[in-house]
C-alpha positions as CSV (number, residue, x, y, z in Angstrom):
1,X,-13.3,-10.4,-41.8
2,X,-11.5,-9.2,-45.0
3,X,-13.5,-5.8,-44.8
4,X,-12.7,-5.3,-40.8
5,X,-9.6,-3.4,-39.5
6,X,-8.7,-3.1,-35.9
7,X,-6.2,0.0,-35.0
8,X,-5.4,1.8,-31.8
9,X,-3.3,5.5,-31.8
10,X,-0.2,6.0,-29.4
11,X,1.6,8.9,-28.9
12,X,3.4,11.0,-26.3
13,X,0.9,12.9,-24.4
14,X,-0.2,16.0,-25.5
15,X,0.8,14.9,-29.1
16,X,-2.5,15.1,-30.1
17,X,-3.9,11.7,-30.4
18,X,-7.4,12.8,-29.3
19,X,-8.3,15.6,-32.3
20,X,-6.9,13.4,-34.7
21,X,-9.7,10.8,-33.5
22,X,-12.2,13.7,-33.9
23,X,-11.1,14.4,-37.5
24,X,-11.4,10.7,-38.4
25,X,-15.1,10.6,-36.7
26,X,-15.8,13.4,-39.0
27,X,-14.4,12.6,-41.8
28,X,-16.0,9.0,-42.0
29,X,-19.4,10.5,-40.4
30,X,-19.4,8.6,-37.5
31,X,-20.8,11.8,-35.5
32,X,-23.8,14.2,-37.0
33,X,-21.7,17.9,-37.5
34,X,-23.5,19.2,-34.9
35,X,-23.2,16.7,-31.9
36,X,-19.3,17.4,-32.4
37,X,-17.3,18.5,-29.6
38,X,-13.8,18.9,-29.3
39,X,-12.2,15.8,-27.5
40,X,-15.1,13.4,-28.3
41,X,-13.8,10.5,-27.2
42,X,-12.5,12.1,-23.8
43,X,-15.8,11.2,-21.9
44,X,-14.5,11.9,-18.3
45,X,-15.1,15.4,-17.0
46,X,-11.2,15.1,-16.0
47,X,-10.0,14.2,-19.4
48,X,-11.9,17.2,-20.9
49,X,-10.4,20.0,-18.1
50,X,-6.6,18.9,-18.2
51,X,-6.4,18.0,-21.7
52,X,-5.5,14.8,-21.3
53,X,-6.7,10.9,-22.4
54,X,-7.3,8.7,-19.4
55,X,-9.3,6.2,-20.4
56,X,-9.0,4.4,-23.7
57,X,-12.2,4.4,-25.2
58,X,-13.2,2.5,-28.1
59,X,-15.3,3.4,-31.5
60,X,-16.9,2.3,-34.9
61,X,-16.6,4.0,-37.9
62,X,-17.7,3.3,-41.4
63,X,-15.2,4.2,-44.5
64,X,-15.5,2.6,-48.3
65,X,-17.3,-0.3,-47.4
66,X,-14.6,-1.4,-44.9
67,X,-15.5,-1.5,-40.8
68,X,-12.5,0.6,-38.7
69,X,-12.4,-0.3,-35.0
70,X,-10.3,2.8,-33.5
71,X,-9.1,2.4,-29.7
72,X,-7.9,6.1,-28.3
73,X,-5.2,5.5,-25.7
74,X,-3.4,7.6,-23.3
75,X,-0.4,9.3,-23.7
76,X,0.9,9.5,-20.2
77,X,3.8,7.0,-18.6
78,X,0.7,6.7,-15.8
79,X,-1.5,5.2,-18.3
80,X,0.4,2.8,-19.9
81,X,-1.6,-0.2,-19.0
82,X,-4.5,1.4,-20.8
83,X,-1.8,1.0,-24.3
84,X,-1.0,-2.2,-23.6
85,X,-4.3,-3.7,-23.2
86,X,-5.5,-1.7,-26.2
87,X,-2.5,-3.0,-28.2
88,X,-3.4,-6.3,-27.7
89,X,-7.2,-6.1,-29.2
90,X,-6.0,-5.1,-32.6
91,X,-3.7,-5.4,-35.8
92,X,-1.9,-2.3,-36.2
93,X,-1.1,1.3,-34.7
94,X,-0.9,4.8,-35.7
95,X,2.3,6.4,-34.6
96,X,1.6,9.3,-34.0
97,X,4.7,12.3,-33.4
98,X,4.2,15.9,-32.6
99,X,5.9,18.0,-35.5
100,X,7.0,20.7,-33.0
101,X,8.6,18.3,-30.5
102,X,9.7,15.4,-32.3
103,X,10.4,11.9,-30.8
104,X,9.6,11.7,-26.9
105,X,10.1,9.7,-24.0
106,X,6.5,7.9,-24.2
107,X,6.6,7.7,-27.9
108,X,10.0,5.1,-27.5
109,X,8.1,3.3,-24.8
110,X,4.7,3.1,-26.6
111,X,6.3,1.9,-29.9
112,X,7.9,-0.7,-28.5
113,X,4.7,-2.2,-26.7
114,X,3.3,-2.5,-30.5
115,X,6.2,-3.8,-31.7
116,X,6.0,-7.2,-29.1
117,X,2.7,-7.4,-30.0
118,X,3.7,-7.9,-33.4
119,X,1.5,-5.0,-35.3
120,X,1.8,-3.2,-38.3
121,X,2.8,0.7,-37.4
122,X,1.9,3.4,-39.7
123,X,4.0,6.6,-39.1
124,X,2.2,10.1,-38.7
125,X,3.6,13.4,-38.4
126,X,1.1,15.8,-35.9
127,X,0.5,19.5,-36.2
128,X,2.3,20.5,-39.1
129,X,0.2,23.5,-39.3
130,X,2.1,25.3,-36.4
131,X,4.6,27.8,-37.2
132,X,6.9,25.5,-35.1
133,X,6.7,22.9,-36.5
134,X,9.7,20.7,-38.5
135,X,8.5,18.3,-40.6
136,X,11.6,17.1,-42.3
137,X,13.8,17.2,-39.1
138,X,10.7,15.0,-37.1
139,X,10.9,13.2,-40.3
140,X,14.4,11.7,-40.6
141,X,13.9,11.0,-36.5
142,X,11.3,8.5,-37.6
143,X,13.2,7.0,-40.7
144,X,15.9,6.2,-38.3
145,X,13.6,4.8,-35.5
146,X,11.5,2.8,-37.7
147,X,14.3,1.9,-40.8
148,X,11.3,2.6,-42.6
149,X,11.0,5.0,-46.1
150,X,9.7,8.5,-46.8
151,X,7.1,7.7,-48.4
152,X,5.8,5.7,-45.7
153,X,5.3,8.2,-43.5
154,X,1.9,10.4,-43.8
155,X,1.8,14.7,-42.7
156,X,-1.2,15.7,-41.2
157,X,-2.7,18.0,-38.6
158,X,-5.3,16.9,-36.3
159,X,-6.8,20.6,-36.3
160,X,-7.4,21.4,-39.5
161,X,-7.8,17.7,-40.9
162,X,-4.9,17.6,-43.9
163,X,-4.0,14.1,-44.1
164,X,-6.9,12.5,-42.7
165,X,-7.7,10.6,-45.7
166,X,-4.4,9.7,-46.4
167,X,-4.4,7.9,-43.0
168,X,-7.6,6.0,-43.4
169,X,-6.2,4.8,-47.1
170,X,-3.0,4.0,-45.3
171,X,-4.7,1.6,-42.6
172,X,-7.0,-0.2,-44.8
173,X,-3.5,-0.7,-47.1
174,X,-1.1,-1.8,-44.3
175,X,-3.5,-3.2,-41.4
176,X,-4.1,-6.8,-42.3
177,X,-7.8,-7.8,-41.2
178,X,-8.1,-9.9,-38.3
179,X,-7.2,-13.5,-38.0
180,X,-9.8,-16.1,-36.1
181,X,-11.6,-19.1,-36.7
182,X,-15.6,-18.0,-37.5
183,X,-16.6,-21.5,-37.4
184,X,-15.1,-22.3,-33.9
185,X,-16.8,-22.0,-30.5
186,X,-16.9,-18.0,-29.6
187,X,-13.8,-16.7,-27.4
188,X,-14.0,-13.1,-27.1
189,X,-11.4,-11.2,-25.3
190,X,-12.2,-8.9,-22.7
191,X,-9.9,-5.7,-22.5
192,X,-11.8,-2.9,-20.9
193,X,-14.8,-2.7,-18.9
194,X,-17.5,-0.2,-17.3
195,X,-20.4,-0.1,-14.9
196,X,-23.6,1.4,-15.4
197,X,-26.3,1.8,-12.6
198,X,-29.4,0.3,-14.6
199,X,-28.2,-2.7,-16.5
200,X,-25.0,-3.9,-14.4
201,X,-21.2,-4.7,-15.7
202,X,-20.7,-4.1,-19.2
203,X,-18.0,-5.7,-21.0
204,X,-16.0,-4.2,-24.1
205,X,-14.7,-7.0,-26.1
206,X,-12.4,-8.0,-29.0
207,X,-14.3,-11.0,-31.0
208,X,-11.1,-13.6,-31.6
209,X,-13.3,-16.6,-32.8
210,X,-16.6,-17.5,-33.2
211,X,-19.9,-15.0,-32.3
212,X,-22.1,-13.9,-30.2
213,X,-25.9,-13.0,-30.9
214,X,-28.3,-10.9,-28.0
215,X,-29.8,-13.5,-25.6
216,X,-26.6,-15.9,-25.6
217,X,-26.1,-17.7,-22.2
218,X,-22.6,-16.6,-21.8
219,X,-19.6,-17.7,-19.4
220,X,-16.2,-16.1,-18.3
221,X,-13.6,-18.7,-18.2
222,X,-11.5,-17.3,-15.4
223,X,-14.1,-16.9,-12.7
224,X,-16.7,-19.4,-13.6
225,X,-19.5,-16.6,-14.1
226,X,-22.8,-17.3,-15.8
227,X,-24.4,-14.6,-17.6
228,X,-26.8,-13.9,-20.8
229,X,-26.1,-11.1,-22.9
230,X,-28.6,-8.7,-22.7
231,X,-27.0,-6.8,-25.0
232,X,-24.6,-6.6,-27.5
233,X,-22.9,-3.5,-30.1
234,X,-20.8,-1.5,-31.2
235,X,-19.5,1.9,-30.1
236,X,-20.2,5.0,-31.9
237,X,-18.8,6.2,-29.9
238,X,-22.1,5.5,-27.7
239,X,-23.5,2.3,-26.9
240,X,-25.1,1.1,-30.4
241,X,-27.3,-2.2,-30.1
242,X,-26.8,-5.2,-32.8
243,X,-28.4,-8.3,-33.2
244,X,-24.6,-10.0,-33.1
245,X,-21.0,-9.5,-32.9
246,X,-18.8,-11.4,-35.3
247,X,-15.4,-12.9,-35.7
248,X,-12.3,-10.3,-35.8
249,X,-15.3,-7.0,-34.3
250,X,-14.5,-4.9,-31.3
251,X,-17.9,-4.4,-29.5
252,X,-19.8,-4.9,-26.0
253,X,-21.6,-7.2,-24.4
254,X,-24.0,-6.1,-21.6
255,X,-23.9,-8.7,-18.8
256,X,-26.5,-9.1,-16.2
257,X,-23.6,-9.4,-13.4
258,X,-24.4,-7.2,-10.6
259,X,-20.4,-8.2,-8.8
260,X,-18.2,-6.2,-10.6
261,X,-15.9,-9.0,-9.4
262,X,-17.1,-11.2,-11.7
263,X,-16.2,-9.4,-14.8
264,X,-12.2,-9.2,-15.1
265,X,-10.1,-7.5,-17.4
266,X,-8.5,-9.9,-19.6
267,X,-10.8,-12.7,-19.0
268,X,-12.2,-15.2,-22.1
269,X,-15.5,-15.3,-22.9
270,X,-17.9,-17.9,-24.5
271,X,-20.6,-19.9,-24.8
272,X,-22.1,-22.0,-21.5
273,X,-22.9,-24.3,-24.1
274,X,-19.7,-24.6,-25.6
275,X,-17.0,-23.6,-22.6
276,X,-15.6,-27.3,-22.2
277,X,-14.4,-27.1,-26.0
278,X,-12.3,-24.0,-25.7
279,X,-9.3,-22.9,-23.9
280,X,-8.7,-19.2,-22.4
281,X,-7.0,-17.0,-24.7
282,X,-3.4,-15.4,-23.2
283,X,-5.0,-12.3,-21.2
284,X,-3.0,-9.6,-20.0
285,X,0.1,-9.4,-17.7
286,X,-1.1,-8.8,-14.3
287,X,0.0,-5.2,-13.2
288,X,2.7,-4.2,-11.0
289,X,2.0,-1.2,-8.5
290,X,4.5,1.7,-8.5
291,X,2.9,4.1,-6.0
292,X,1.1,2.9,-2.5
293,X,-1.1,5.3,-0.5
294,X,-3.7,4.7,1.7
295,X,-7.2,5.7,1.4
296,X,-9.7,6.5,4.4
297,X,-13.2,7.7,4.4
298,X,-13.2,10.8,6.5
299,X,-16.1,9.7,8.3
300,X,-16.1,6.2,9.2
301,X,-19.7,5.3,8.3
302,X,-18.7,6.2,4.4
303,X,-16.5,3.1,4.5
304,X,-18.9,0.5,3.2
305,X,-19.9,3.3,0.4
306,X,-16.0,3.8,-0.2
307,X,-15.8,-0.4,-0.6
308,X,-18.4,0.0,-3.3
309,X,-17.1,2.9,-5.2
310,X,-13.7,1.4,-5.2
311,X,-15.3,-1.9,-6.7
312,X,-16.6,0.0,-9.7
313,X,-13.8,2.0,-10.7
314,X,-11.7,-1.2,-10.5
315,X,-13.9,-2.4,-13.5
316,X,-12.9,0.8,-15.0
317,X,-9.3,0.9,-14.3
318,X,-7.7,-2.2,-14.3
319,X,-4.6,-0.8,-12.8
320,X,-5.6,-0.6,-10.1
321,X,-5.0,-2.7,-6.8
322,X,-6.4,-2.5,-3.6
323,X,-6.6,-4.4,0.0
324,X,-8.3,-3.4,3.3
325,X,-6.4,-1.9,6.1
326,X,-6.7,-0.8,9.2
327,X,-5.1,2.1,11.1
328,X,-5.9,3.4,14.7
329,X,-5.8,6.8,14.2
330,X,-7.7,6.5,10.5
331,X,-10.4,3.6,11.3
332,X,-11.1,1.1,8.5
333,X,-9.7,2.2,4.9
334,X,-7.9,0.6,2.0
335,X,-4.0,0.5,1.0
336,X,-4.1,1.0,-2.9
337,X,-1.4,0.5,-5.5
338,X,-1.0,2.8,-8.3
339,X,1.4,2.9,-11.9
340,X,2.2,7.0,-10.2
341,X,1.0,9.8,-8.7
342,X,-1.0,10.9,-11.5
343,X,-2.6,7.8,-11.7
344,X,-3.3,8.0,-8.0
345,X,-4.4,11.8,-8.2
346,X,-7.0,10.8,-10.5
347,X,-8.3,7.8,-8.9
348,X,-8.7,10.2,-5.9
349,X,-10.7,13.1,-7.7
350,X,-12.8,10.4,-9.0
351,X,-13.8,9.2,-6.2
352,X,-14.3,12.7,-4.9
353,X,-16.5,13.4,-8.0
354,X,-18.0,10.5,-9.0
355,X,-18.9,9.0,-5.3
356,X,-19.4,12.3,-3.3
357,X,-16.9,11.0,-1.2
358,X,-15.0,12.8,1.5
359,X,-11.3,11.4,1.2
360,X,-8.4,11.0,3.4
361,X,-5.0,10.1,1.4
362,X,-1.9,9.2,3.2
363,X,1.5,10.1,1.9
364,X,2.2,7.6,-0.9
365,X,5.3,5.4,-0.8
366,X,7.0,3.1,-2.7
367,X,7.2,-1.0,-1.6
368,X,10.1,-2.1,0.2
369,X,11.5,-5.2,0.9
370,X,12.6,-5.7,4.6
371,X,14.7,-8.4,5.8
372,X,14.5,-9.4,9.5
373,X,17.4,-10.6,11.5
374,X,17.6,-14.4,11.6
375,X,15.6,-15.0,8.9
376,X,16.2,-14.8,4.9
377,X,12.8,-13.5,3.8
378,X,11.9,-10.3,2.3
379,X,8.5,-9.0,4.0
380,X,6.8,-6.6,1.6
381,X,6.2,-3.1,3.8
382,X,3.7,-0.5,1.4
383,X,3.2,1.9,4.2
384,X,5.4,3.5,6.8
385,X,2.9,1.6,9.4
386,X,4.3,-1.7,8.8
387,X,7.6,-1.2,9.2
388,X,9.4,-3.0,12.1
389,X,11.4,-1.5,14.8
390,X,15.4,-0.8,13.7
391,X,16.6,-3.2,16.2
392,X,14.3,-6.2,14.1
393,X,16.0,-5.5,10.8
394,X,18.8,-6.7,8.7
395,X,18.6,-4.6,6.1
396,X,15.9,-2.9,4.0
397,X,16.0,-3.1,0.1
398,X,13.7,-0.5,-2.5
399,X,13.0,-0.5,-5.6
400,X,15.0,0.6,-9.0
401,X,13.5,1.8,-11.9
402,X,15.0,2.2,-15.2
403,X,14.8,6.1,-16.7
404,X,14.8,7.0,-19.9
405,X,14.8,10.9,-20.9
406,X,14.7,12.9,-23.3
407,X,16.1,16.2,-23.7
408,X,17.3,19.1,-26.2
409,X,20.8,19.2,-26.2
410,X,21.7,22.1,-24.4
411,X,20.0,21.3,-21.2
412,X,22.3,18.2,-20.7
413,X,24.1,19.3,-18.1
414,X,21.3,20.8,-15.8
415,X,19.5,17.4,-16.4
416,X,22.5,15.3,-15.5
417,X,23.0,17.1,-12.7
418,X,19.4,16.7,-11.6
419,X,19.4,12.6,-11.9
420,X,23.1,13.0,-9.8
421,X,21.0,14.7,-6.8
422,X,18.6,12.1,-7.2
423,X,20.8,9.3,-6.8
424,X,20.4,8.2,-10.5
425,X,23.3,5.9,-12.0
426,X,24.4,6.8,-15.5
427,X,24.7,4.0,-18.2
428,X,24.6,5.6,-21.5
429,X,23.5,8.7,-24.2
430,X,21.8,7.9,-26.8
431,X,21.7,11.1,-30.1
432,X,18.1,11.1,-31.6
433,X,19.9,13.7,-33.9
434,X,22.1,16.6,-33.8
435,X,19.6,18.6,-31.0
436,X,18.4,15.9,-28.8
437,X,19.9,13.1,-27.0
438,X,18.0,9.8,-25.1
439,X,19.7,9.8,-21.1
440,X,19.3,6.3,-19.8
441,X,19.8,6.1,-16.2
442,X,19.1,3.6,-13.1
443,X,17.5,5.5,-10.0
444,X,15.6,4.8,-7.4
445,X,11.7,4.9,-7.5
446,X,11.3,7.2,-4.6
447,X,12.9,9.7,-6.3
448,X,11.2,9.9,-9.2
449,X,7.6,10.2,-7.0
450,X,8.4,13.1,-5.7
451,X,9.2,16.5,-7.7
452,X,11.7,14.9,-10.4
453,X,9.8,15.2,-13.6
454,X,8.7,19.1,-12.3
455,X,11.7,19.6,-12.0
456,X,13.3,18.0,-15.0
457,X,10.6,19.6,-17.1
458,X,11.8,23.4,-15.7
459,X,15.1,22.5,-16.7
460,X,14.2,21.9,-20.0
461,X,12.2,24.6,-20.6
462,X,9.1,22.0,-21.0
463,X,11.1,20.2,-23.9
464,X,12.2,17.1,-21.6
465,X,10.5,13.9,-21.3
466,X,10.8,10.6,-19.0
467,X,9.6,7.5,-19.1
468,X,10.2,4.4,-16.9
469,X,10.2,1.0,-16.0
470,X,10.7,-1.3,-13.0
471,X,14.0,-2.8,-12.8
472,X,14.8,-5.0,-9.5
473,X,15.5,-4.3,-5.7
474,X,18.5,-2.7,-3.9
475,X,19.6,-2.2,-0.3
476,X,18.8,1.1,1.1
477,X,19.7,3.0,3.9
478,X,15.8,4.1,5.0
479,X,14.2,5.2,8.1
480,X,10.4,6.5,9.1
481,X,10.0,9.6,9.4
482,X,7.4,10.4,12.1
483,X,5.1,13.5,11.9
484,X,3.6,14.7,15.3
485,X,0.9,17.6,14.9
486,X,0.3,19.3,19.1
487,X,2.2,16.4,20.2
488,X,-0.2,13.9,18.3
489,X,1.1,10.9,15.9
490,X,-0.1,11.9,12.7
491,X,-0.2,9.0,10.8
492,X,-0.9,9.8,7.4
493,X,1.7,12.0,7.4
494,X,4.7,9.3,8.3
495,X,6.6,8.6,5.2
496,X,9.6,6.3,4.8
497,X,13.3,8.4,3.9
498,X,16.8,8.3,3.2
499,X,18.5,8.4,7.0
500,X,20.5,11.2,5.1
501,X,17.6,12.9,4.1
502,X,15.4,12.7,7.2
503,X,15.9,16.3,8.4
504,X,15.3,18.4,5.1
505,X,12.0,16.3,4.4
506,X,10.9,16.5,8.2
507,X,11.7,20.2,8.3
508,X,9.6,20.6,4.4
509,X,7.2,18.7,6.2
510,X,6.5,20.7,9.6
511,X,7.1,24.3,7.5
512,X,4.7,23.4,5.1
513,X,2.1,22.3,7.5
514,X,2.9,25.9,9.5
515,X,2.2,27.4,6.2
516,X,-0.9,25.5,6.0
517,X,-3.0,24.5,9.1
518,X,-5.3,27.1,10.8
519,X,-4.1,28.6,13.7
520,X,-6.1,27.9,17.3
521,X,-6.5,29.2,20.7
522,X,-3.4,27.2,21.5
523,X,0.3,26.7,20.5
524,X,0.3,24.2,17.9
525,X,3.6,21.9,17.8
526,X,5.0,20.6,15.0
527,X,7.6,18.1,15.4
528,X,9.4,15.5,12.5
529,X,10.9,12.8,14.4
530,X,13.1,9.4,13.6
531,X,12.9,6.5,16.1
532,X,11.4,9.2,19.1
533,X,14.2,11.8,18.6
534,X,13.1,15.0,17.1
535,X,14.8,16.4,13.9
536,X,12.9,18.9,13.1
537,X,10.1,21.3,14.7
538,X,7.8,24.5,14.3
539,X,5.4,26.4,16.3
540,X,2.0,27.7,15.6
541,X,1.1,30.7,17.6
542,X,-2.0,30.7,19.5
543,X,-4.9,32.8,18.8
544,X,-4.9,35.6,21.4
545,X,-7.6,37.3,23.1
546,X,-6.7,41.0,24.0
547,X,-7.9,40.1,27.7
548,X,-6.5,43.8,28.8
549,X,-7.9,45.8,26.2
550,X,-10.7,47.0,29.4
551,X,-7.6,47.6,31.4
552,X,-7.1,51.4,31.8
553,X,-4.0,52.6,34.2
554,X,-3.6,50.9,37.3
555,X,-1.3,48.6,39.0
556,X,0.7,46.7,36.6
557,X,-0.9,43.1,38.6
558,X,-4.1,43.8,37.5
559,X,-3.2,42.9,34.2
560,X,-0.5,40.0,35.6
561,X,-3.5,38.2,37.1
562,X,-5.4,38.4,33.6
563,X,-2.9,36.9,31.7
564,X,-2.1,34.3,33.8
565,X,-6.0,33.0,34.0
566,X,-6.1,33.2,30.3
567,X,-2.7,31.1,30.5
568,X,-4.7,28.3,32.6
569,X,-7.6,28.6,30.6
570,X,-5.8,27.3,27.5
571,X,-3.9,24.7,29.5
572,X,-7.4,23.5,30.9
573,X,-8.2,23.2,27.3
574,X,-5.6,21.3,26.0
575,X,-6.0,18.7,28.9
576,X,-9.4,18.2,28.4
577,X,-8.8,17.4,25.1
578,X,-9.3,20.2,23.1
579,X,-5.8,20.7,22.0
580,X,-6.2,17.7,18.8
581,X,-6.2,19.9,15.7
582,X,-7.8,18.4,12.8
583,X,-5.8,18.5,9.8
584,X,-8.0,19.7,6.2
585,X,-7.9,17.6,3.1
586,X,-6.2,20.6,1.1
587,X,-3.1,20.5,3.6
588,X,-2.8,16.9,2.0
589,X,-2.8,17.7,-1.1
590,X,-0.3,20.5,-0.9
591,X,1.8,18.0,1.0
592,X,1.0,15.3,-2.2
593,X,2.4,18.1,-4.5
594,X,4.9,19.0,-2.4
């Protein structure tokens, strides 16, 4: 175990904590020169086209005789579940900080997760090879973050590989090896885990005590399930098979489960031989949703393939929660939770990719907690559906996050300003140095879901940076907001609002949707509308056939009459139900990103 260290990178995003994975896989040989790709370790098709880390994704390299377990994480606030469960598989973190930007929101937020969990953190300065970049200012950031030295802290630049070897020196130096018992009964950690279509649920695993060996009869502590490990290795980054996994070793172990409900995230397991001699190890905290939408199969016959999908990238993404639900305009579909809307735009093209699935996605909302009169218990509502009628409640109370951004100094005011319209409280300002300053503020969730951080980030001229985390509940003054589409309940498109707020976000609504919807052979309404009474409203104009083009002098009731049978036409239509307009998936999404 002496010759094994466990280490995970965290950064803000975009900091460039995937091509300084690619220089270490290069530098220790883990990858044949010309297999290498930029982004290696990205392995979704989304990772690789926005740039960004999703997934965390574990691999194996080989440096000086010494075995390095790396874990790439995520940078976004969206992600941050993927960190944590990284953080807790191994000893120590890189911390990784852009030389051109400094010290950001996620970096603060990300550091401190490592620092509960008790690891060793080795500062790295990014991107020193940019023309922008400021070592020494990025520099005395960290000393004064960290209390930590100079000479503790390593330059380097993921693109052109100075400081690489540094950095590998550095973590065999300051990473102690792991700590575990190899002579106990195996209890193996499980902190991520995938799905593959010929040999069932596979499990990536951090060894705490004991081993494992190819053919073991295995069983997960939590749910009881009996396995035998068809399979077990180490990532390079692929799947590489051993003949064991030992004490303090980051691997997998390919299960024969076909459930993927079988196989949870943070369960312990060990040996059906030996599981009444060992207790389950700590796990993770279970995850708290930020974001709820609801998901619907556009055709209801997909629902049972929707069911399954959704099962597999649960394995995947452990962030994710999800129930059945019901809703008479939408048929059978699921009300999911999500850390934010990046998280749930992802989940969404995934399933759009990955499944071939044809997707309907409600207007996400946060969950409130309603009080009925003559009773003192909070009902949980997660979509506009549930909510009682106005004369049934007390009062209704939302959630409050705690902010914390980051900005250049000279956009203070413009960002201040900002978190005012958004109902932020201040509490404090904290310098990072002479330039940049740390805004802590109290706001409501809701506020942040919709066009905050796009709107923080113009502010700032892209410098800013946010990162959040629940706080408790408060009362709020909300009301549903009713979208009606020709006179139809659309109800996807209700959304819970400030009662102060209900006409700007009905008429954004109903002009969007003008802007949007195809135009038919009849008027289209669109109405917003609190408790029956309309606050907002738009027309469509019909399609119109030139019905008089033929028409060539005459009496002017010649072309009366032909008007007024196209007229009754239309109106025949409509009441033989042709007037329902079907709404497309990209009016949605504009909506989503509205």
């Amino acid at each position: 175990m002496e010759k094994i260290r466990n280490f995970c990178i965290i950064a803000h995003i975009d900091h460039g904590k995937s091509t300084l994975a690619d220089r270490l896989l290069e530098f220790t040989g883990t990858i044949d020169p010309r297999k290498m790709t930029n982004q290696v370790l990205d392995r979704l098709d989304l990772e690789r086209e926005r740039g960004i880390t999703i997934k965390l994704t574990p691999v194996n390299m080989k440096y000086k005789g010494y075995e390095l377990n790396l874990i790439d994480t995520p940078g976004h606030v969206d992600f941050s579940y993927e960190v944590s469960r990284s953080l807790a598989a191994v000893e120590g973190a890189i911390l990784l900080v852009d030389a051109t930007q400094g010290i950001q929101a996620q970096t603060l937020a990300n550091l401190y997760l490592a620092l509960e969990q008790d690891l060793a953190i080795i500062p790295v300065i990014n991107k020193i090879d940019l023309p922008a970049a400021d070592v020494e200012k990025t520099k005395a950031e960290i000393i004064k973050l960290l209390g930590c030295s100079e000479d503790e802290i390593i330059s380097a630049s993921g693109k052109t590989g100075v400081g690489v070897e540094a950095i590998l020196e550095r973590v065999i130096e300051a990473i102690p090896g792991p700590s575990g018992q190899e002579d106990r009964p195996l209890r193996a950690l499980i902190f991520d885990s995938n799905y593959d279509e010929y040999r069932g649920v596979v499990a990536y695993v951090r060894v705490v005590d004991g081993q494992i060996n190819k053919g073991d009869k295995i069983k997960l502590m939590a749910t009881k399930a009996e396995s035998e490990a068809l399979d077990v290795g180490f990532f390079d980054p692929n799947y590489h098979s051993s003949s064991q996994l030992k004490t303090g070793e980051i691997g997998y172990i390919i299960t024969s489960f076909r459930e993927v409900s079988e196989c949870r995230v943070g369960d312990t397991v060990t040996l059906v031989k030996t599981a009444d001699q060992v207790t389950s190890l700590k796990g993770y905290s279970e995850v708290k949703p930020m974001v709820f939408a609801g998901i619907f199969p556009k055709e209801g016959n997909e629902f049972e393939d929707l069911r399954e999908a959704m099962g597999r990238l649960k394995l995947n993404d452990a962030a994710l929660v999800y129930e059945p639900e019901q809703s008479q305009a939408l048929g059978f579909g699921f009300r999911c939770g999500f850390l934010g809307l990046l998280h749930l735009e992802i989940f969404q093209e995934r399933l759009r990719r990955e499944f071939n699935l044809d997707l309907i996605v409600t207007v996400p909302s946060v969950a409130y907690k309603v009080f009925r009169k003559n009773t003192n218990e909070a009902e949980i509502i997660r979509s506009p559906q549930q909510l009682p009628s106005a004369a049934e409640i007390e009062h209704i109370e939302e959630p409050w996050v705690t902010l914390d951004i980051v900005t250049p100094k000279e956009y203070l005011g413009a960002v201040m300003n900002l978190s005012q319209e958004k109902r932020g409280i201040y509490r404090n300002t904290e310098y990072l140095d002479e330039t940049r300053v740390v805004l802590h503020y109290e706001m409501p969730l809701s506020m942040i879901l919709t066009d905050f951080y796009d709107k923080m980030k113009s502010f700032t001229s892209g410098y800013g940076s946010i990162n959040y985390e629940m706080l408790d509940y408060r009362t709020a003054d909300v009301v549903r907001l009713d979208i009606l589409v020709a006179e139809d309940l659309v109800e996807s498109l209700a959304m819970i609002v400030y009662r102060d707020e209900a006409f700007r976000r009905g008429k954004d609504v109903v002009t969007t949707l003008k802007d949007t919807l195809p135009r038919q052979m009849f008027v289209i309404k669109l109405q917003a509308a609190v408790g029956g009474q309309v606050v907002a409203g738009e027309r469509i104009s019909a399609f119109r056939k030139d019905v008089t083009a033929k028409l060539y002098g005459g009496d002017v009731t010649r072309k009366r009459k032909l008007l007024e049978k196209q007229r009754q036409g239309k109106n025949k239509m409509m009441a033989m139900g042709r007037g329902s307009v079907d709404i497309p998936s990209e009016t949605f999404v504009k909506l989503l990103k509205r």
